[in-house]
C-alpha positions as MATLAB code, in Angstrom:
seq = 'XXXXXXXXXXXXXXXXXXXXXXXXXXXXXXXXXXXXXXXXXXXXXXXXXXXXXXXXXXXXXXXXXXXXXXXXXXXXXXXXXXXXXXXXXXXXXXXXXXXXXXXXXXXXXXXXXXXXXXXXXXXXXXXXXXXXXXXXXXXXXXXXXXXXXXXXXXXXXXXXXXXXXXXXXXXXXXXXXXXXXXXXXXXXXXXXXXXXXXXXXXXXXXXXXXXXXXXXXXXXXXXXXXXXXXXXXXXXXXXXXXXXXXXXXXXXXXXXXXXX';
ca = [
      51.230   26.717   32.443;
      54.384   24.438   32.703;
      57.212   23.041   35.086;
      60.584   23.059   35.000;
      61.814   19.904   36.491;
      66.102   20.477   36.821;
      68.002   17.308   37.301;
      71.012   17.375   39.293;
      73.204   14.642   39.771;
      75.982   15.086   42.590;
      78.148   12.515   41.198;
      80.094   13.648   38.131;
      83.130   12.143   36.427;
      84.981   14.990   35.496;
      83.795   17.305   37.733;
      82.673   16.065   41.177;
      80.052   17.913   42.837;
      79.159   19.952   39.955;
      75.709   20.956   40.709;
      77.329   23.041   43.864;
      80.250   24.630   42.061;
      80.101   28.598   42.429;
      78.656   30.759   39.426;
      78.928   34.509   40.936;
      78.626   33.306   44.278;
      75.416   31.048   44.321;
      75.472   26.907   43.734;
      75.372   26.069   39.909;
      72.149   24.572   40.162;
      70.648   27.676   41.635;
      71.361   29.495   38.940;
      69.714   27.433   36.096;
      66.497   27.950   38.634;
      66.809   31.424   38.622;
      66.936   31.174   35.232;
      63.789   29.453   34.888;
      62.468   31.691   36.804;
      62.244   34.026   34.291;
      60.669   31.354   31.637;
      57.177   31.870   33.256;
      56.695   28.146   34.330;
      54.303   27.625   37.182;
      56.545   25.512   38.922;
      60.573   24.931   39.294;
      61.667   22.170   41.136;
      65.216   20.386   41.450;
      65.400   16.689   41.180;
      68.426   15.435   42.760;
      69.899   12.271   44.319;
      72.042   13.884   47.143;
      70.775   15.929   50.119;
      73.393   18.374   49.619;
      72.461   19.437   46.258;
      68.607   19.289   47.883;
      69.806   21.801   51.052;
      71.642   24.310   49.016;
      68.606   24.632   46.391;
      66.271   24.751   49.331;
      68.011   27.133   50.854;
      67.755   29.455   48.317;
      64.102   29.146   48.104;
      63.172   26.690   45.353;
      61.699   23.168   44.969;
      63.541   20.328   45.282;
      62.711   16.595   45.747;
      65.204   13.001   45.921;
      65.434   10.899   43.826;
      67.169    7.102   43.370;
      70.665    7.505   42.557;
      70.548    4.329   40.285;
      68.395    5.716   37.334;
      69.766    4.224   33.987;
      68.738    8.012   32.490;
      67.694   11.060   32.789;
      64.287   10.426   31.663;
      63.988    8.135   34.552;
      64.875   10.406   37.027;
      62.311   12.884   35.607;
      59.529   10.392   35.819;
      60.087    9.524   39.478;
      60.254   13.510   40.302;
      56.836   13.753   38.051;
      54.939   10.814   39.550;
      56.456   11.994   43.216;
      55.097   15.748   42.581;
      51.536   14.332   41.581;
      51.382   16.019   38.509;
      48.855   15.842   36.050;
      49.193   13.564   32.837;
      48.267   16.102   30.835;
      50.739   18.563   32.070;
      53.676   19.546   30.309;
      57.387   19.524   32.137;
      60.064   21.162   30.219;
      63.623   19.394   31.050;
      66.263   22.018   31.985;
      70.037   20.496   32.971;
      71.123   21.470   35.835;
      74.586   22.028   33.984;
      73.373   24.841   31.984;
      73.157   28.470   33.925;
      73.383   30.424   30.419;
      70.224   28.828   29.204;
      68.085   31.447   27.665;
      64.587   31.324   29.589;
      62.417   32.356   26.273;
      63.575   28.993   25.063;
      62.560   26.995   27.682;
      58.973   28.664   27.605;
      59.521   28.038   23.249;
      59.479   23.904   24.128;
      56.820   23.843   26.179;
      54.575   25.456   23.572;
      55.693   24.187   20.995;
      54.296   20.868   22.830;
      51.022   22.413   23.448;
      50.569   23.497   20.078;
      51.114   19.452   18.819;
      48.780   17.484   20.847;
      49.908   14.187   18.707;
      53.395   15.055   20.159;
      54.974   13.665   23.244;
      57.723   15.562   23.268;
      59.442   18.515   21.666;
      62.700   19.687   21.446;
      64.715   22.294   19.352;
      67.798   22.155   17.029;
      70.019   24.397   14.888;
      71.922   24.294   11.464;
      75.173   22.923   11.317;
      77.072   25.265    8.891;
      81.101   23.875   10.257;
      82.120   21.106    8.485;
      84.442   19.851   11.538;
      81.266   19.830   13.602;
      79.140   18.350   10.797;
      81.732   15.027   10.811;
      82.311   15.023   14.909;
      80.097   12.152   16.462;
      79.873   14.049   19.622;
      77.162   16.098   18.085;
      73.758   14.602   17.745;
      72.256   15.416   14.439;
      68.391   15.342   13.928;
      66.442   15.006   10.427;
      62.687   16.241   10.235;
      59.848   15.166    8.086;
      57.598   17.732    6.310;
      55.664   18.665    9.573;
      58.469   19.172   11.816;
      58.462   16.076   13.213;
      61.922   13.722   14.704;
      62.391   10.684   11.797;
      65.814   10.036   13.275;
      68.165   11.139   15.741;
      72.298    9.988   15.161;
      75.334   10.788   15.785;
      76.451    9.518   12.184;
      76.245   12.375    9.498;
      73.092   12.441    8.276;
      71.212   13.387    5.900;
      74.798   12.703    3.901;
      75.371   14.740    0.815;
      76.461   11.781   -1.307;
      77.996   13.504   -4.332;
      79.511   16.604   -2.510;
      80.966   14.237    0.284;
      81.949   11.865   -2.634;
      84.060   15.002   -3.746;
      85.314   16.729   -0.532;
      84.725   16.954    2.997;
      85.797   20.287    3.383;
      82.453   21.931    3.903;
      79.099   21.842    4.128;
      77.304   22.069    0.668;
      74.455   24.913    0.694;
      70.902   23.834    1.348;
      71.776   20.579    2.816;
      69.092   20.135    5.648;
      71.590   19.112    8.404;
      70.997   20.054   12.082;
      72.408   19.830   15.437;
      69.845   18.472   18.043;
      70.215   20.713   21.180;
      68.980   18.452   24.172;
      66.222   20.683   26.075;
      63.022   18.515   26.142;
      59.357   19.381   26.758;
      57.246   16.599   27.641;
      54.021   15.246   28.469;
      53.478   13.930   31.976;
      52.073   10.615   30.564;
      54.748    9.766   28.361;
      56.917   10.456   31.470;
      56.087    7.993   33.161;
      55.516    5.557   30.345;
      59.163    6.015   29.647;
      60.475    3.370   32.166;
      58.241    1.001   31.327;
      59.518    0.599   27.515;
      62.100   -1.883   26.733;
      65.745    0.032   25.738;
      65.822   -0.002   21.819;
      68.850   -1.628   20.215;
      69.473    1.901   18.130;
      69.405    3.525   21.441;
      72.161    1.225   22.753;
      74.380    1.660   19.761;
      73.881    5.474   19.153;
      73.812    6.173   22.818;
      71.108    8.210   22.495;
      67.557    7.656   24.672;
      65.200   10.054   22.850;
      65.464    7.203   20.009;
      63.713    4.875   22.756;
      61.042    7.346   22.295;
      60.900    7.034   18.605;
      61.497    3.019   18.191;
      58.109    2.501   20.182;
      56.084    5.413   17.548;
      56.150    8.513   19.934;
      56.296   11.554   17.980;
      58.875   14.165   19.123;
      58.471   17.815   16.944;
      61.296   19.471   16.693;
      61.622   23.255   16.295;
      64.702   24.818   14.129;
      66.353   27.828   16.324;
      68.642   30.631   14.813;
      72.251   30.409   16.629;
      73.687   28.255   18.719;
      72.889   27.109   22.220;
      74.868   28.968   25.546;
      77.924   26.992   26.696;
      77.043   24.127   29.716;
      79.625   23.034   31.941;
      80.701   19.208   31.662;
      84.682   19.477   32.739;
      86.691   22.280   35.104;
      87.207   24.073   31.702;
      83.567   24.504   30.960;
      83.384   25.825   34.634;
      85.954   28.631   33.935;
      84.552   30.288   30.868;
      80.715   29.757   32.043;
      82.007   31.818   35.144;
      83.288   34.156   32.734;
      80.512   34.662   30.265;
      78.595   35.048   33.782;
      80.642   37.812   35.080;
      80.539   39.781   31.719;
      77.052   39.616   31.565;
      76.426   40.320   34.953;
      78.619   43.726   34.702;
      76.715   44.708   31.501;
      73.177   44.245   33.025;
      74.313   46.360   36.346;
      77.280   48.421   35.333;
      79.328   46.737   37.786;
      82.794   46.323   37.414;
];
């Protein structure tokens, strides 16, 4: 058995209140619970720093705790939900945005045993192949390289592993069989690296790639990584995210009831 543990900031640059913005007539937020609902965790609980966010999730009958609003990540705002819920250290908390309503449950349920299948892993995560050679060069998507065993050796937002003689020649495209993957941020992990997390000094890759699972990985915690076929569902980070989530909502919505 796992939780889901859903952080939801209120304050958002680019789109202000975003945890509370409507998806088919429930709070944003609400709707990546109801989707891991369906995941078969134990346990789904909302961590947020604002009441609001805290009464509309309550209100709809699911978990929800406060948290500081001056967490440096979102890591940190997981461990002060875990320690606050009293959860085991052994137990495993799978990390769902609250930005992300489309989220397919069965992955969700995927990390989390994926985590209990690696006992020398403290956390697990999933990526998929990058095939575009516009997204393979764009340093807005994280890239991920595995060992042997499955296991994280680096996470970047650099191209890498980089295909010296066929990017010598062209950058056109991605040249067949090169092992190149997108890292898609959904995160199983153990309570007791949760709330070790805080307590490790910030790694100087982490500050340069932007990129706090490699805090994980300076100090020698082992994050597996599964490969996924496809890509991940859409989450919403600006007012045009917002619009075609509520879309892709809608149509799915009338092809699972018939409604028009």
């Amino acid at each position: 058995m796992f939780t889901v543990l859903i952080p939801a900031r209120y304050a958002s640059t680019r789109l202000p209140g975003k945890p509370l913005a409507d998806i088919g007539g429930k709070p944003m937020v609400v709707r990546v619970a109801e989707r891991a609902r369906e995941s078969g965790a134990g346990r789904i609980v909302v961590a947020t720093d604002d009441e609001r966010v805290r009464d509309a999730v309550v209100a709809h009958g699911i978990e929800a705790v406060l948290t500081r609003t001056e967490h440096a990540t979102g890591t940190d705002r997981l461990a002060e939900a875990a320690r606050g819920l009293g959860l085991a250290p052994e137990a495993i908390v799978v990390n769902v945005q609250g930005d992300e309503p489309l989220l397919e449950p069965a992955l969700m349920r995927r990390m989390a045993e994926l985590l209990a299948a690696h006992p020398d892993a403290s956390i697990a995560t999933a990526c998929h192949s990058i095939r575009d050679a516009e997204e393979a060069f764009n340093p807005n998507v994280v890239k991920v390289v595995r060992d042997v065993r499955g296991y994280a050796l680096y996470f970047s937002r650099a191209t890498i592993p980089w295909a010296r003689d066929a990017f010598a020649q062209s950058r056109g495209a991605v040249p067949p069989g090169l092992p190149l993957y997108r890292h898609y941020g959904l995160y199983a992990y153990r309570v007791a690296f949760l709330t070790t997390y805080p307590t490790l000094p910030p790694a100087p890759i982490e500050r340069f790639e932007a990129l706090e699972q490699l805090r994980a990985l300076w100090h020698g915690f082992r994050i597996v990584v599964e490969v996924t076929e496809g890509t991940p569902a859409p989450g919403v980070d600006t007012p045009v995210d917002l619009e075609r989530v509520r879309a892709i909502y809608a149509q799915n919505h009338r092809a699972t009831t018939g409604r028009n």
